[in-house]
C-alpha positions in Angstrom: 11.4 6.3 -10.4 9.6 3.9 -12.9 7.3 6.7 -15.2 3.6 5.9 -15.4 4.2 5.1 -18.8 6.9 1.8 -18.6 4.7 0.9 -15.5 1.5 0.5 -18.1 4.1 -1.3 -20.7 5.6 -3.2 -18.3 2.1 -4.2 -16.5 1.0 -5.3 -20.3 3.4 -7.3 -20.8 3.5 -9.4 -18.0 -0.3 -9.8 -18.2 0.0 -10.8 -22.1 2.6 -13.3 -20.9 0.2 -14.6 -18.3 -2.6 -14.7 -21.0 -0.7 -16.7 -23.4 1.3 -18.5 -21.0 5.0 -17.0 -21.8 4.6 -16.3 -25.4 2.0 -13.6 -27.5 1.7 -16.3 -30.2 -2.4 -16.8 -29.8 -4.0 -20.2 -29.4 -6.4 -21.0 -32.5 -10.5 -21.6 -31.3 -10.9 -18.2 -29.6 -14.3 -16.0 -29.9 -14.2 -13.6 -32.8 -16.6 -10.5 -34.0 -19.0 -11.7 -36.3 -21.3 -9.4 -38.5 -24.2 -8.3 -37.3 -26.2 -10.5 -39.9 -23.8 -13.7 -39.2 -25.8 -17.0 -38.0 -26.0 -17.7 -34.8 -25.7 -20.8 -33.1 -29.3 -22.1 -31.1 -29.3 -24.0 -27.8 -32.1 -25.0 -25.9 -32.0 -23.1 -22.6 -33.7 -25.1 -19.8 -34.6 -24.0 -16.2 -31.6 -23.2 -13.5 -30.7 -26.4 -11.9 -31.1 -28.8 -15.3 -28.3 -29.3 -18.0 -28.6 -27.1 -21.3 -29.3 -29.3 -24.1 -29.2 -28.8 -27.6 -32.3 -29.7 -29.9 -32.8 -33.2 -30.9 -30.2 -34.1 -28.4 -29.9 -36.0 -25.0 -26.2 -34.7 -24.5 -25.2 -31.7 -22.2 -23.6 -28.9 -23.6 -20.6 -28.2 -22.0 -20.0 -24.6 -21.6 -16.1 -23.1 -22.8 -14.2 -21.3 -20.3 -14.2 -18.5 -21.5 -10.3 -16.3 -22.1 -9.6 -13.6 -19.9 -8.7 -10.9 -21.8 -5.3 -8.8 -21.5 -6.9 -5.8 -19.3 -8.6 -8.3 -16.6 -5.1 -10.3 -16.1 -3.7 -6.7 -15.8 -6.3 -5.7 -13.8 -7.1 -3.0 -15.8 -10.8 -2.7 -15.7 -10.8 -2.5 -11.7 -8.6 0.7 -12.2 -10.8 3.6 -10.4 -12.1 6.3 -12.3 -15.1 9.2 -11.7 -17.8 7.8 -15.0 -17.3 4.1 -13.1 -16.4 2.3 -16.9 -15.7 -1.1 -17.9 -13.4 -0.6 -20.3 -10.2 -1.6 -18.9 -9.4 1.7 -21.0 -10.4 4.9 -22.2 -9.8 8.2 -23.7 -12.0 11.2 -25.3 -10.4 14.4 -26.4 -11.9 17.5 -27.9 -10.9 16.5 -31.6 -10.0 20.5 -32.7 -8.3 21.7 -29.6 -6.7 18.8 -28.5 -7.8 18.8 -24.5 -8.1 15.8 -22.8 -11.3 15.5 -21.2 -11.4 12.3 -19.9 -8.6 9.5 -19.6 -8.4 6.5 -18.1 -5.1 3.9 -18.8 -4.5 5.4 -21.7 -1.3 4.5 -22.1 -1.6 0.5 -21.5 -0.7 -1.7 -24.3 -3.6 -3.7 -25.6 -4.9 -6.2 -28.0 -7.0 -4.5 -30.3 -9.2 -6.6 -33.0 -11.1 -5.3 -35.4 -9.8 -2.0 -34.7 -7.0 -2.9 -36.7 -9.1 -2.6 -40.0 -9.3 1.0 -39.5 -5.4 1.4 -40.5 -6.1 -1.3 -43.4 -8.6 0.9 -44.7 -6.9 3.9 -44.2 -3.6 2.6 -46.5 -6.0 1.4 -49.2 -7.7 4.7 -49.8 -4.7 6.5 -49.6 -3.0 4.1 -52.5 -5.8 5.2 -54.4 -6.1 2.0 -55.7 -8.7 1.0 -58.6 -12.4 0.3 -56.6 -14.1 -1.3 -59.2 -11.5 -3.7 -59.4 -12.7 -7.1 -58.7 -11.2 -9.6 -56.3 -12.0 -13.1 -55.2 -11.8 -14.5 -52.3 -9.2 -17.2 -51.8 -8.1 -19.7 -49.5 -5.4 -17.6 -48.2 -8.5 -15.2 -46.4 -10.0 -17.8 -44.7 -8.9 -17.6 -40.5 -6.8 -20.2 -39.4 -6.1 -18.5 -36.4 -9.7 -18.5 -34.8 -11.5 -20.6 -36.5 -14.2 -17.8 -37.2 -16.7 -18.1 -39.9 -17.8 -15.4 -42.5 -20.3 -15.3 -45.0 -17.9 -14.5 -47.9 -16.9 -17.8 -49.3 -14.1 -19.1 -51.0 -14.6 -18.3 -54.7 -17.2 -15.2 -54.2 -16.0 -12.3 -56.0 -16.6 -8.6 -55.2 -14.8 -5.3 -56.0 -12.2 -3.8 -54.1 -14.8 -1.1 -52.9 -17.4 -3.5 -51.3 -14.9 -5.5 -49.9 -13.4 -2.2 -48.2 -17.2 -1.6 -47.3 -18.1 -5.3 -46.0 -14.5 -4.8 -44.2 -15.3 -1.3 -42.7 -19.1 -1.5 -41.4 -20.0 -5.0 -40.9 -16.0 -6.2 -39.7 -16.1 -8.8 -42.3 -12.1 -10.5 -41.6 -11.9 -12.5 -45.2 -12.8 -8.7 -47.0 -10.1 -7.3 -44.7 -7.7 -9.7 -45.5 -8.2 -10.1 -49.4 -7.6 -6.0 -49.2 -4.1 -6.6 -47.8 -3.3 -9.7 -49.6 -4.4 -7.6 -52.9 -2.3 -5.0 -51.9 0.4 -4.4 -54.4 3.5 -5.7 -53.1 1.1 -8.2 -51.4 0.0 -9.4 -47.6 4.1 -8.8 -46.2 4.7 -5.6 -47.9 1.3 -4.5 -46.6 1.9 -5.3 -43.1 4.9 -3.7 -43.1 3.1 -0.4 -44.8 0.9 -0.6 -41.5 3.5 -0.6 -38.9 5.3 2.7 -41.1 2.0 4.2 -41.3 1.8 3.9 -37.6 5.4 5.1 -36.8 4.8 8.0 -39.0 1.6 9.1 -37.1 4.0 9.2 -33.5 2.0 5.6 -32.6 4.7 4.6 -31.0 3.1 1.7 -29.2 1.3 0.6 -32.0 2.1 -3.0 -34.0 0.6 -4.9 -36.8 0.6 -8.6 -37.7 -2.1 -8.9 -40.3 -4.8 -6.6 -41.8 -7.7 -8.2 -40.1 -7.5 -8.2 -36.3 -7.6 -11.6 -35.7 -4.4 -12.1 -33.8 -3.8 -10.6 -30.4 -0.4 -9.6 -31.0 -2.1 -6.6 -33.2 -1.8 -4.3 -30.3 -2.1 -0.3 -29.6 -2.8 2.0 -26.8 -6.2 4.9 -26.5 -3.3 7.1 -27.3 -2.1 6.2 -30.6 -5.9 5.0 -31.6 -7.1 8.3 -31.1 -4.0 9.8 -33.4 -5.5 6.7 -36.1 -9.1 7.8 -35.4 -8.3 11.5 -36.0 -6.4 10.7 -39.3 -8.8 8.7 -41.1 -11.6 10.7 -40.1 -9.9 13.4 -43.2 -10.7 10.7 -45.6 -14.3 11.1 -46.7 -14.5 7.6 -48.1 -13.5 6.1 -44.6 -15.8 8.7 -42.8 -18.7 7.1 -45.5 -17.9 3.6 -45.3 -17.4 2.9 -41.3 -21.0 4.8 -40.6 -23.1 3.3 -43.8 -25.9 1.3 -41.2 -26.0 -1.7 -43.8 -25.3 -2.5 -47.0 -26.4 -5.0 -49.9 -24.0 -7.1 -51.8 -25.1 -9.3 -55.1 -23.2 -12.5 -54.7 -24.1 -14.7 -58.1 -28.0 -14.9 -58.4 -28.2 -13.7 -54.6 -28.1 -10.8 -52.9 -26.5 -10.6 -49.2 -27.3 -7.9 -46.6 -25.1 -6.9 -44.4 -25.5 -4.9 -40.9 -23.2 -2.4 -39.2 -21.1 -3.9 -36.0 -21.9 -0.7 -34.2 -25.9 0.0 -32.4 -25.0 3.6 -32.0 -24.7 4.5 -35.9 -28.3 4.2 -36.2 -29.5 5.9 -33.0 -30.8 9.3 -33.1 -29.0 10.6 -30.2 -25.5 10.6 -31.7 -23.5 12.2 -34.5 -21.1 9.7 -35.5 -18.8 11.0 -38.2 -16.5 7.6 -38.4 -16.5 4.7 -35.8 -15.0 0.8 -35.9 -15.8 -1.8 -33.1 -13.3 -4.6 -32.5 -13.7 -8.3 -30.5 -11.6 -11.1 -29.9 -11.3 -12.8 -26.7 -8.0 -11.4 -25.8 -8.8 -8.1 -26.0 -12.7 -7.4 -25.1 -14.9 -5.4 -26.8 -13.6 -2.6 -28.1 -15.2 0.9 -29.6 -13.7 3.6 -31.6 -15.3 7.0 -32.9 -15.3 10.3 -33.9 -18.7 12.2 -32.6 -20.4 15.9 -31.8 -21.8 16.2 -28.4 -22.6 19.6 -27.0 -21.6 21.2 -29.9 -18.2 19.7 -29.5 -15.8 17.4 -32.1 -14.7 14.6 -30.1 -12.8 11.6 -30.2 -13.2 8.4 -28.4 -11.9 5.2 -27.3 -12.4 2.5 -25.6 -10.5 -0.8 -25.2 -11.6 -4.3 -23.1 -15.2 -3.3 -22.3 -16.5 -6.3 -20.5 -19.6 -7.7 -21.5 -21.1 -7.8 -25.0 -22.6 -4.1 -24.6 -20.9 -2.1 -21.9 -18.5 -0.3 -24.3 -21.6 1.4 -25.8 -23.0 1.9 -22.5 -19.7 3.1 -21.4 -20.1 6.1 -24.4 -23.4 6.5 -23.5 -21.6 7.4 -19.9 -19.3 9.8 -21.6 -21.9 11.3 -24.0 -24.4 12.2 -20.9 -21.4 13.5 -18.9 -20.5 15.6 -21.6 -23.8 17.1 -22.4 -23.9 18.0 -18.7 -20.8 19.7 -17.9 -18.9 20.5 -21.2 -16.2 22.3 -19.9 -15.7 20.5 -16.2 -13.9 16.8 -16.7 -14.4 15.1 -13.8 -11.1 14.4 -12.0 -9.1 11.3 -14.2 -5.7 9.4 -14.4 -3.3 11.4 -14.9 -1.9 12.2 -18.6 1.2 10.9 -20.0 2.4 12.4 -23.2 
């Protein structure tokens, strides 16, 4: 009898090869998370019934398909569970006694974006490497793979410790990826220092690419991200960095403020003690974080939220399910160690 967890694995996989049509090599052009401060582009949105037209334009704007993600192929997200989410998965644990209090597909292999940048910034701090160093950004960190932009360009120097901020709060990829290009040993050796890093924590279904995100084929499971959220929350730099709301940057004669990915750090109803977002087409929105509700430590995850702000609705879910019954998890998928 096929165990729940090959079914998820093998259910992955043949959604991944559906996705990317027979290979997990990604297409360049797809969406990527952008800082909060990032421009934006501006249409002209016209009444239903008439074309959308950009300003100063007579042309239509055709709109992209847009990708389905690994978890809707799979048919993740329609997976039944008792808080109704739309992540395609989920998992929140009591971060000091270990109990599962709420699981759903935990075990499903997934792309997972910006989440990534959590293990890059968890290898830096523990190199202890120099952050006052200064490091410029280079050709190398701009993204071939998606095309995305970034406000960081070619040429601007920063230290290693603003990078590791810029990379941490606001998701910025060219920071992340100077960080493991920078890396002694450089970008290779670092990426290999990733996937260790994550055999060594027991994430066995964990594997790295590149520092940044940026490529689907960076994938993990709520499982082993929960292990990776728990271990970097005991670095008090990482803790410090991943909740700063926003932070200021002088860039030559200019100074450039930049915003955290994540609404929830600056809401007054949550404790957030270390967090990271994550989007690329392929694998949704994404949400990692360590929190106190109800007087209890807990971990969090959730991979291929649908929609551009149900993952924080979906921990808004959890947090009001929590505060009402603590101790009585409604009934979930079934756990497999």
């Amino acid at each position: 009898m096929v165990s729940q967890r090959l079914r998820f694995r093998l259910l992955t996989v043949a959604a991944l090869l559906a996705l990317f049509g027979g290979s997990t090599a990604v297409a360049a052009g797809g969406a990527v998370e952008a800082a909060a401060t990032a421009p934006e582009q501006r249409t002209v949105h016209k009444p239903a019934g008439k074309p959308v037209v950009r300003a100063g334009s007579t042309r239509p704007i055709k709109k992209r398909a847009e990708k389905l993600s690994a978890g809707h192929v799979a048919g993740l997200q329609s997976t039944p569970d008792a808080l109704v989410l739309k992540s395609s998965a989920a998992l929140v644990i009591d971060q000091d006694t270990h109990e599962v209090l709420y699981s759903k597909n935990q075990e499903a292999v997934l792309p997972i974006a910006s989440l990534t940048k959590l293990m890059t910034g968890l290898l830096v701090t523990e190199a202890s490497l120099p952050m006052d160093e200064r490091i410029t950004i280079t050709q190398d960190d701009v993204d071939t793979e998606k095309g995305s932009r970034s406000r960081l360009k070619v040429g601007t120097t920063l230290t290693r410790g603003e990078l590791m901020h810029l990379a941490l709060m606001a998701s910025e990829n060219r920071a992340a990826h100077a960080l493991g290009r920078t890396y002694p040993g450089g970008l290779d050796n670092f990426v290999v220092l990733m996937n260790g890093k994550a055999q060594a924590l027991g994430m066995q279904s964990t594997r790295y690419v590149e520092p940044t995100g940026l490529s689907s084929r960076n994938q993990s499971s709520a499982s082993d991200l929960a292990i990776l959220v728990g271990t970097a929350y005991g670095e008090p730099a990482l803790r410090e960095l991943t909740t700063s709301p926003d932070f200021q940057v002088a860039v030559g004669k200019r100074t450039m403020q930049f915003n955290t990915t994540n609404r929830l750090v600056k809401s007054p109803n949550w404790d957030i003690g270390l967090q990271k977002t994550g989007y690329i087409s392929e694998a949704g929105r994404c949400l990692v974080m360590q929190t106190r509700i109800a007087g209890r430590k807990l971990i969090m995850v959730f991979l291929d939220s649908a929609g551009k702000f149900t993952r924080l609705a979906d921990a808004e879910r959890v947090r009001r399910w929590v505060e009402a019954k603590p101790t009585q998890p409604p009934r979930a998928n079934p756990i497999v160690g």
